[in-house]
N, C-alpha and C positions, 0 to 999 in steps of 0.2 A: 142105244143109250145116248141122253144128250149130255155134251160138253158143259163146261160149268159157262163158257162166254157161247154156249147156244141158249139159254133161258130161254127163249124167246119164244119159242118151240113147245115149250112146257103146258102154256094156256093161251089158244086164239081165242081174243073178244069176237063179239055174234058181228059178221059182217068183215072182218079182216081176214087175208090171205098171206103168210109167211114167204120171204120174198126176198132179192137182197138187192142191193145199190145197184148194181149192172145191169137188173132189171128196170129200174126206171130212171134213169141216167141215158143222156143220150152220149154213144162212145168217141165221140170226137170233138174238140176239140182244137182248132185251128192253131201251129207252129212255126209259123213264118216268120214270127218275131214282128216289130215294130216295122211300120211303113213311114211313119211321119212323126212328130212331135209327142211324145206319148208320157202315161204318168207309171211310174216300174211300181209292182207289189211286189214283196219279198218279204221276206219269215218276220225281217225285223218291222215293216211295216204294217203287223199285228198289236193289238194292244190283245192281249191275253186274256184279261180280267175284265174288259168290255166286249170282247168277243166282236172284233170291229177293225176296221181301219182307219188309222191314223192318217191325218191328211198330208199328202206326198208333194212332192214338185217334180216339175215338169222336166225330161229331161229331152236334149236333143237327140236326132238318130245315131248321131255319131258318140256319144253317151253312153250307146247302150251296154247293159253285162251281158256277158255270154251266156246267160241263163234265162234272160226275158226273150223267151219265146213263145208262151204261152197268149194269144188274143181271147181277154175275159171281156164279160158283158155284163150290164145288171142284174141279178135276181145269179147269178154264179154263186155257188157257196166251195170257197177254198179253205180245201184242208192240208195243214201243213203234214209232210211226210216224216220231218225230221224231230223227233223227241215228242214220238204222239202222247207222251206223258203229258205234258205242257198245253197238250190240244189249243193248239197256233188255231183258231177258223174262226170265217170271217165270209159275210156276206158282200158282192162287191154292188157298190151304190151308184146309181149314176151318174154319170160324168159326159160332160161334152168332151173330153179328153179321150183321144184311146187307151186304152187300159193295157196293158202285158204285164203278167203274172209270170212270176219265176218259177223253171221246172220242178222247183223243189215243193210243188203244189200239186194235189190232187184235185183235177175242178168236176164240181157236180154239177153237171147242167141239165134242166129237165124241162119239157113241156108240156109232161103227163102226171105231172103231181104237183105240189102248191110246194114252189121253191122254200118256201120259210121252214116248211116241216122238216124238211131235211138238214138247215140249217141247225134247230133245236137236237132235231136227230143226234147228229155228230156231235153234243154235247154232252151227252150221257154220260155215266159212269159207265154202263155197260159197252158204249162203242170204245169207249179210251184205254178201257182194262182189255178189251179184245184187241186191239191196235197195240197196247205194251205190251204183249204176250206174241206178237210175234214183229216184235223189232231184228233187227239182222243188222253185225256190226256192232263194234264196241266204242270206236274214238269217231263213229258218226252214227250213233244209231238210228234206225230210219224204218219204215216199212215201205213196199212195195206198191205199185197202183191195185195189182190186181188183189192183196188183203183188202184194201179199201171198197174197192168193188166187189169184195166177194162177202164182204159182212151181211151178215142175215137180220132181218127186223121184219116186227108185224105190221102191215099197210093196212090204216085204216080205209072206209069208204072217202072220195075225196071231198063230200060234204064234211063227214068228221073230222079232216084233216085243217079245214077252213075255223071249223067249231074249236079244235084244240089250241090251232095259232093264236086265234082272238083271243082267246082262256088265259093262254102261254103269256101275251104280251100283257094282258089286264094284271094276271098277278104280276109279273116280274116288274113293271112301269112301278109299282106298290113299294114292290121288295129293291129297286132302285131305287126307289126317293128316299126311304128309309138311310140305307146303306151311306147313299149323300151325306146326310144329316151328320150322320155318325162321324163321318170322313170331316167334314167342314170342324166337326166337335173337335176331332183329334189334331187338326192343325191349329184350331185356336189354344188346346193347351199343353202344344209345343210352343207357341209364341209365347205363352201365357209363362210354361219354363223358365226360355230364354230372356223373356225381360225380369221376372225375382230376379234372376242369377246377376244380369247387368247391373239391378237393384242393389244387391249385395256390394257386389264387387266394387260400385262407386261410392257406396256407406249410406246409400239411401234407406237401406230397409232398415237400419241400426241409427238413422237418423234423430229421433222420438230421443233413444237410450241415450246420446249423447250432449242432447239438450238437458235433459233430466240431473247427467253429471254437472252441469255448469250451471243448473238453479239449486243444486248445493253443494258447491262450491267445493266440487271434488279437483284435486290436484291438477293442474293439468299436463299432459303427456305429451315427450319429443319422440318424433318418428326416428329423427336419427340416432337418440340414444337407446332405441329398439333394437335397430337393428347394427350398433356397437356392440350389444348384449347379444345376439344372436351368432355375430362373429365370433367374439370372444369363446362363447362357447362351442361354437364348431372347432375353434383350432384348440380349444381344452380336448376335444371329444377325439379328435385325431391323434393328438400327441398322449392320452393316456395309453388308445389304442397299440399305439408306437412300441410304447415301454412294456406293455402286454406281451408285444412280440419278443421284444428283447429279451426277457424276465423268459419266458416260454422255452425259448431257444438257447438258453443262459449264458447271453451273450452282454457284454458292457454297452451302451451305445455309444459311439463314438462323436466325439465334440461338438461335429457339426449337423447334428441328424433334427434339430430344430428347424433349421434351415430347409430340410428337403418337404416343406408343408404344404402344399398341394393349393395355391392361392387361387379363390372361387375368381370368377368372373364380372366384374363392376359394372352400373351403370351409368352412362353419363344421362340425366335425367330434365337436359335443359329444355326440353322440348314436347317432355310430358305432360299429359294433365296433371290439376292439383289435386293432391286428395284431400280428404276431411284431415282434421286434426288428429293429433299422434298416429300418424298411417304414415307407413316409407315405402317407396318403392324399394327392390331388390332385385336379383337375378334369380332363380330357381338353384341354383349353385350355392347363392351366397346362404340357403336359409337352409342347406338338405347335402345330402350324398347321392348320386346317380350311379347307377351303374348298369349295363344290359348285365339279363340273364345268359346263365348259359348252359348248351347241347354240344359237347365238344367231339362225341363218338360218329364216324363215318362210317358206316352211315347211318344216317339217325334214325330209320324205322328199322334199327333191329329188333328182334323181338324179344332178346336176353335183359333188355334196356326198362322192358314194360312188363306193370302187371304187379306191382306189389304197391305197400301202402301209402308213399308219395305223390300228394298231386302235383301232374305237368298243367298249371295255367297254361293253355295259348290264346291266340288275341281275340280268336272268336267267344271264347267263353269271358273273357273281358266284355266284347264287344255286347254278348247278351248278357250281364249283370245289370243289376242294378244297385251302385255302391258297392254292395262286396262281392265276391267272389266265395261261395262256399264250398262248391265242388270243381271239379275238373273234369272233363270229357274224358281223360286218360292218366293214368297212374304210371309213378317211375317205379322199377325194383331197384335191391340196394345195387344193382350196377347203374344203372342210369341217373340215381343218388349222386354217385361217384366222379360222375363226371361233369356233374349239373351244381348246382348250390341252392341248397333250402333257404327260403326266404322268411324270416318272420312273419306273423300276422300285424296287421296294421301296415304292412307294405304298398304303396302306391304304385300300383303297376298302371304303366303309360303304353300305350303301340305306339310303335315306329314303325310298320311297314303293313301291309294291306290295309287294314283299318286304323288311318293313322287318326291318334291323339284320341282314343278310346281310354275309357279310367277304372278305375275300381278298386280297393282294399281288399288288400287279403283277409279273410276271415277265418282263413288257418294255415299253418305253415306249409308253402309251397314253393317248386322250380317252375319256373319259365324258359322257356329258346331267348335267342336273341334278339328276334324281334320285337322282344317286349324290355321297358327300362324299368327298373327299380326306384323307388327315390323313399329315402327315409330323414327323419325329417335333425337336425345339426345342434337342434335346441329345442328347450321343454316352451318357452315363448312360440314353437310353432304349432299349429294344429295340422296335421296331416289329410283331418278330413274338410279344413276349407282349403288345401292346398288342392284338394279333389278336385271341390266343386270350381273353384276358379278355373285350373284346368280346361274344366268345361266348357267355360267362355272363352279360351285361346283355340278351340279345336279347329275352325276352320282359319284362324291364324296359319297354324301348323301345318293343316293341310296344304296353304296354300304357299308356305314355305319348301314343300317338297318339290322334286324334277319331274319332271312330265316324260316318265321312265315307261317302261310296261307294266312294270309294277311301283307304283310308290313311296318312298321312303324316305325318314330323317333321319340325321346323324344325330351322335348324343350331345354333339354340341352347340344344335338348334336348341334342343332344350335346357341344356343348362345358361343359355344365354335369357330365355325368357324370364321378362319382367312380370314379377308380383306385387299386387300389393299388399300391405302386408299392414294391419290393424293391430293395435295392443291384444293380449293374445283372451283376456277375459270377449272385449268384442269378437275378433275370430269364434268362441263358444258361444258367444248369443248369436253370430248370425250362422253358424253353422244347425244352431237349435231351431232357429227361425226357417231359413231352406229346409230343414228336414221334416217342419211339421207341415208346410206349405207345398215341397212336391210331394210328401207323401199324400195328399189331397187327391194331387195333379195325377199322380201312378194311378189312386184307383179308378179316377173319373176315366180316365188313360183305357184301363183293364178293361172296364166297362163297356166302354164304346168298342174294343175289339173283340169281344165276348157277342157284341150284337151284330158287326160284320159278320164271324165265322157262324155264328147263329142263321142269318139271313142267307151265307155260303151254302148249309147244308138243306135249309130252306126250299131253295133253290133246285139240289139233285134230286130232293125227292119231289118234288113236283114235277122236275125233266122223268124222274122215274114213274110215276101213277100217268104222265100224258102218254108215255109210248108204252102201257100197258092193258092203256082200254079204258082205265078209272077217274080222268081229269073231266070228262064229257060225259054227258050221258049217250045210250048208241040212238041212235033213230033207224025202225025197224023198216021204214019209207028209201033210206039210204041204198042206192047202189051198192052191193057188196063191192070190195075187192078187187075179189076174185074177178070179174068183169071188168075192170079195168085192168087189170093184169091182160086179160084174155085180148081187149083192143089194144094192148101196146105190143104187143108179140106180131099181133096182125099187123101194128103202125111197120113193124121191124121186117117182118114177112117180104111187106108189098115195097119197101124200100130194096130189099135183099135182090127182089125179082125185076128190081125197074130196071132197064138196059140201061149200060153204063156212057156214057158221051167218049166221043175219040179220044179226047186230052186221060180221062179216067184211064181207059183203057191202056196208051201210051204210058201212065205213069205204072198202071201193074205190069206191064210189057219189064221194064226198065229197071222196077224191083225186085 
């Protein structure tokens, strides 16, 4: 019976011999490590998605990691041992430099089959699922040399092997240039994003609207008596809340409970840009409430906590929204409720910690952990969804506000110090109408182009899949089988086996 990662076995094309890497692989090798000046390959000097090596510097002998032992050559195809999920490989190109590869590489080196075949080989869905089915280790998953070498595939004749590589590169050069296109599309309308948003935020895209007010002689507007009104109403909004609690508790409030009012954070603005007219700056304080969410139960993945009708927002499901946030990766029950705090919908949830300055609205009543801040907005003059989008243009502000920790994070009082600016609140609705009907443009142009990458991705496996099946080529019945090459590499191996060994040879098996 054959396995489900032996397919291979199932149907040999006319002229193929079933066979595995150890057969045409030569077993060695060289572990000396670096003799002189050298350029080190290691896992991370894989670009994954080009299937390639990224270009390295030169390091000295004295340099060296304890793991560049490996002496690689050109036409070498390494394959990474560690997270054969990921399939790290990479063909190594030549170099006047010497090259050492880290042990954490399988090398396939061959002089009886056309190196690039094997390269393609190794790319397969079928070799990566037989390589993840026997990883060993859990906090370093990894497979062994000898899986590597013991995987099975059908070898074509080495004329077809030549026939398939040309095939291989002719479409992929195709399905590359494509993929390009796509890629170059998708970073013009991230830029294309980021300047609307700059647009916005400086009052240029609402520019036109505000000329329009001033050729009929509509009133005109003080930023700073906006944002007088915006205060005003924040400490109305607080001090109802107050007497709420009192009234609640049926308690009197005592004389000076005006005084304990929670005053936002100011900006001194002398050094700001100007804005357009009726526009003030603010702090994110002065115009909203902030608060982190919270998980207060130790420890927090118990499992009494989850599993009932509350969604727990965390940052990554922030981090993949777009605008709001309608589901959750995971649900609180009423104990996890209990120790967390339901958030309105129309909530601005912020990260503060892995993916910092990530946004989104809630789109239905939810908790978050602590990592994520709340901001709800102090006045009906505010909009919460241009408070979104500006956001957006402080992100790498914020980012770059954080410590250079192992993990990332800002306090809540990076962000309630952040300056807004802050438009009469009719303009805040046009240009929140405006950005919405313009990146929703940009999302699907966006969609689009990633739909033709993963498109070109599966593309891709199945053409790796029809080359090492028999079906990308046609066979030629003129071709060497095989099998015959199989039969002279046994014999290369034979006559190598039988040659008498030199003294040093000798002495070194003496010794091991």
């Amino acid at each position: 019976m054959i396995s489900k990662h032996d397919r291979s076995a199932e149907l040999i094309a006319p002229g193929y011999a079933l066979t595995t890497l150890a057969e045409v692989v030569e077993g060695h090798v060289a572990q000396t490590g670096p003799t002189r000046a050298f350029v080190y390959l290691d896992i991370g000097s894989i670009d994954r998605e080009a299937k390639a090596l990224r270009e390295q510097r030169l390091l000295e002998l004295d340099e060296a990691p304890s793991r560049a032992r490996q002496i690689v050559a050109p036409g070498d195809v390494l394959v990474s041992m560690t997270r054969p999920n990921l399939n790290a490989v990479a063909m190594v190109p030549c170099s006047e430099s010497q090259l050492v590869a880290s042990t954490g590489f399988h090398v396939l080196r061959t002089r009886w089959v056309e190196p690039k075949f094997l390269y393609y080989l190794v790319q397969t869905d079928h070799f990566i699922d037989t390589m993840s089915s026997l990883v060993q280790g859990a906090l370093y998953p990894a497979v062994r040399p000898r899986d590597i070498s013991n995987y099975k595939f059908m070898l074509p004749p080495k004329s077809e092997q030549y026939r398939i590589v040309k095939k291989l590169e002719e479409l992929f050069s195709d399905l590359d240039a494509g993929v390009t296109e796509l890629k170059v599309l998708q970073r013009k309308l991230e830029q294309y994003r980021q300047s609307l948003l700059k647009a916005a935020m400086e009052g240029a895209l609402t520019a036109d609207w505000r000329m329009a007010r001033i050729a009929n002689r509509r009133p005109r507007e003080i930023g700073t008596d906006l944002l007088q009104s915006i205060l005003t109403d924040r400490r109305a909004h607080w001090e109802a809340k107050q007497l709420a609690k009192f009234i609640e508790q049926g308690k009197t409030p005592p004389g000076d409970w005006r005084n304990k009012y929670p005053e936002p954070i100011s900006l001194d603005t002398t050094d700001f840009s100007e804005l357009p007219e009726g526009w003030v700056w603010a702090t994110l304080s002065q115009i909203g409430w902030l608060d982190r969410g919270r998980s207060k139960h130790r420890p927090r993945n118990a499992p009494h906590l989850y599993g009932g009708p509350y969604p727990f927002v965390q940052t990554g499901d922030i981090r993949d929204s777009d605008t709001f946030v309608r589901k959750a990766s995971i649900t609180y029950s009423e104990a996890g409720l209990a120790q967390s705090r339901l958030w309105p919908t129309k909530t601005l949830c912020i990260t503060i910690a892995a993916n910092i300055g990530k946004t989104a609205l809630l789109a239905v009543e939810a908790c978050f952990p602590d990592s994520v801040v709340g901001f709800l907005p102090a006045s009906d003059a505010v909009s919460v969804e241009y408070v979104e989008y500006y956001i957006r243009t402080a992100q790498q502000k914020l980012e770059d506000e954080a410590p250079a920790t192992a993990q990332k994070n800002i306090n809540l009082e990076i962000l309630e110090r952040l300056p807004v600016p802050i438009p009469p609140m009719h303009e805040q609705l046009l240009l929140v109408e405006r950005l919405s009907d313009s990146l929703s443009s940009v999302r699907d142009q966006d969609e689009a182009a990633a739909l033709g990458i993963r498109q070109a991705s599966a593309q891709r496996k199945n053409i790796l899949r029809a080359a090492f099946a028999g079906q990308l080529v046609p066979q030629e019945p003129s071709d060497e089988p095989a099998s015959v090459l199989l039969d002279r590499i046994r014999g290369a191996r034979v006559a190598v086996a039988e040659k008498p060994k030199t003294k040093n040879a000798r002495q070194k098996k003496e010794r091991a």
